[in-house]
C-alpha positions as CSV (number, residue, x, y, z in Angstrom):
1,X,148.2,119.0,137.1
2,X,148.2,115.7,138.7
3,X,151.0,113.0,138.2
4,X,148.4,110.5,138.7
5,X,147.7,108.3,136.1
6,X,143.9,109.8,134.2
7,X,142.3,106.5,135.0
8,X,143.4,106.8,138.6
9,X,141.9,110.3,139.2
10,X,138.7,109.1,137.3
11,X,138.3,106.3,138.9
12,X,135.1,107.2,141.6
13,X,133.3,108.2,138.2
14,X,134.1,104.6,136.8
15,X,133.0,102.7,139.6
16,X,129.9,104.8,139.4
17,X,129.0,103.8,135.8
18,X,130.2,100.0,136.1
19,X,127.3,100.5,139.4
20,X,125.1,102.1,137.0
21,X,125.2,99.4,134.2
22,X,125.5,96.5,136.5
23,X,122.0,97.8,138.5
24,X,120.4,98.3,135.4
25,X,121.5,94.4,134.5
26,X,120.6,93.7,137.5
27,X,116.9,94.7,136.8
28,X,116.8,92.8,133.7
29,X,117.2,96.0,131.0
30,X,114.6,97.6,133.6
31,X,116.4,100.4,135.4
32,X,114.2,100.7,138.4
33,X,117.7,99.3,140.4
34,X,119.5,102.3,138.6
35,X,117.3,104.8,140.2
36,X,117.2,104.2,142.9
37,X,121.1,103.9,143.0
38,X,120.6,107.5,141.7
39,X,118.9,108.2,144.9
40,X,121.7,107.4,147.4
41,X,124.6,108.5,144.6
42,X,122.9,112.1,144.8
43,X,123.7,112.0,148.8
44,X,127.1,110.5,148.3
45,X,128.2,112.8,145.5
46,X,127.5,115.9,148.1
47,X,128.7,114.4,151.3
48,X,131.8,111.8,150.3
49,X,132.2,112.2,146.8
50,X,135.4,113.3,145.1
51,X,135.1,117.0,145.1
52,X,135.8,118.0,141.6
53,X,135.9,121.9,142.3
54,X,138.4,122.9,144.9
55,X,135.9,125.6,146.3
56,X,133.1,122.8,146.7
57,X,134.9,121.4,150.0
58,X,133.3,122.0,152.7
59,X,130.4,122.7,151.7
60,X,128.8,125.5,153.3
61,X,124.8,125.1,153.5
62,X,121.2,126.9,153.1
63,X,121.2,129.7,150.5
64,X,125.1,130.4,150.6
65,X,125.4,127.5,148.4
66,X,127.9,128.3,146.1
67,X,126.8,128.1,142.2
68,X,129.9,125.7,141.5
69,X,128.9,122.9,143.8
70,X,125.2,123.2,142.1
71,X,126.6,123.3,138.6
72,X,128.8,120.1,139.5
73,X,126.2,118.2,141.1
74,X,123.8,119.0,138.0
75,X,127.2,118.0,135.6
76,X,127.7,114.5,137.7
77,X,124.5,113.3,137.6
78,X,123.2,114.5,134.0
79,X,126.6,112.5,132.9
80,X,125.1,109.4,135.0
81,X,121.7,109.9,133.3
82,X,123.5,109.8,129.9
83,X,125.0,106.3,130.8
84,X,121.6,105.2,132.0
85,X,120.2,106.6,128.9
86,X,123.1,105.3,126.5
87,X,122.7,101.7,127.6
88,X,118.7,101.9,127.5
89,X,118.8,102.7,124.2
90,X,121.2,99.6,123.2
91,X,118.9,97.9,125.6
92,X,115.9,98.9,123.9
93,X,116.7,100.6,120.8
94,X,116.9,97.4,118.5
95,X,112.9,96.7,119.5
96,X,111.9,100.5,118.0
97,X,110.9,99.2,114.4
98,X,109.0,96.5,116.2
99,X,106.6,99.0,117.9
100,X,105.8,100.1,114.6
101,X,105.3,97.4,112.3
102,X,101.6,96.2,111.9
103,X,102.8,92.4,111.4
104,X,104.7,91.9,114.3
105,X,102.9,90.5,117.6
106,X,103.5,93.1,119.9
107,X,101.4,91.2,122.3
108,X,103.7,88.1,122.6
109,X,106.8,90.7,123.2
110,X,106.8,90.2,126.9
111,X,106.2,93.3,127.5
112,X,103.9,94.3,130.1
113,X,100.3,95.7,128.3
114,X,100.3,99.2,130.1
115,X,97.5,100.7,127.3
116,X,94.6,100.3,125.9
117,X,96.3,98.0,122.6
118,X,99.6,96.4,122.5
119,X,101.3,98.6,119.8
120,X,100.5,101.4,122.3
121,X,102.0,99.2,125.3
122,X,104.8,98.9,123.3
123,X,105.2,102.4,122.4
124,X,104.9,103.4,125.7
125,X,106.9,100.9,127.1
126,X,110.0,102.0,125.1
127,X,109.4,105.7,125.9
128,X,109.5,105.0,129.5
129,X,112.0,102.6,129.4
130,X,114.5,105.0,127.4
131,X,113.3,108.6,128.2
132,X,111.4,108.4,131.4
133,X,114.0,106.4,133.1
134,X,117.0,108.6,132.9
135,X,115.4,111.3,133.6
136,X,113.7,110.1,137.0
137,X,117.5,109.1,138.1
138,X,118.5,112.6,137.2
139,X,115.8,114.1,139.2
140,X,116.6,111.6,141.8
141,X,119.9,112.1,141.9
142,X,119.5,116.2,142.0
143,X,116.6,116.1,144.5
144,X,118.8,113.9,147.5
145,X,122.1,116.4,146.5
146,X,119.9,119.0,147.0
147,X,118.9,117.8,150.3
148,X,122.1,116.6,151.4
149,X,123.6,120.5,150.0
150,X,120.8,122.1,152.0
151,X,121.4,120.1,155.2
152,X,124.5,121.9,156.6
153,X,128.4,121.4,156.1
154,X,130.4,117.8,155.4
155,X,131.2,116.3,158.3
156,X,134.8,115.8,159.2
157,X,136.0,112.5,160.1
């Protein structure tokens, strides 16, 4: 065990969520910044990133890829993709009963009219704002630490 403070050996994973939430502000509550942070954080997670496992560093590429390093890159960024998705939803969550209530003007929302009616727009904007969003980070963040696992070892500086 470490005589590090907890907050001090954590502290990679808090920068990473303070990044997370301040992209998605950054977007306005529309977490197209946040993905494609995810992008660049799958990379960076493989190649820089605090190596959680001892046996993930170096890592060794191709198809001797240990099953640790893939389990902790899949752990790291579905626990990015559950910020994403926690602060969508307290983004977006409070709007839900005004997606389905027949009085309110969905049309004057500001929300951009992506179907055929607004109620629909709405519907679908919320689903892709708070379950289609986190999910492309997560895929984005497990496609580029795929790559960057499958390219070869770390490089030693």
């Amino acid at each position: 065990m470490s005589d590090r403070p907890l907050w001090r050996v954590n502290l990679p994973y808090i920068v990473i969520g303070l990044l997370d939430v301040f992209a998605i502000g950054l977007g306005m509550g529309v977490p197209v910044l946040a993905i494609i942070l995810g992008a660049g954080l799958g990379w960076w997670l493989v190649r820089r990133g605090p190596g959680v496992l001892p046996e993930m560093s170096p890592v060794p590429a191709g198809p001797a890829v240990p099953r640790s390093a893939i389990r902790t890159l899949l752990a790291q960024a579905l626990t990015v993709s559950a910020v994403t998705f926690i602060v969508m939803l307290a983004v977006w969550g409070p709007s839900i009963p005004f997606a389905f209530d027949s009085g309110f003007d969905t049309a004057g929302f500001g929300i951009p009219l992506i179907l055929y009616t607004p109620h629909a727009s709405m519907i679908g904007w919320l689903v892709l704002m708070i379950v289609i969003a986190p999910l492309v980070q997560f895929a984005a963040i497990v496609t580029t630490g795929a790559l960057a696992l499958a390219r070869g070892p770390r490089a030693e500086e």
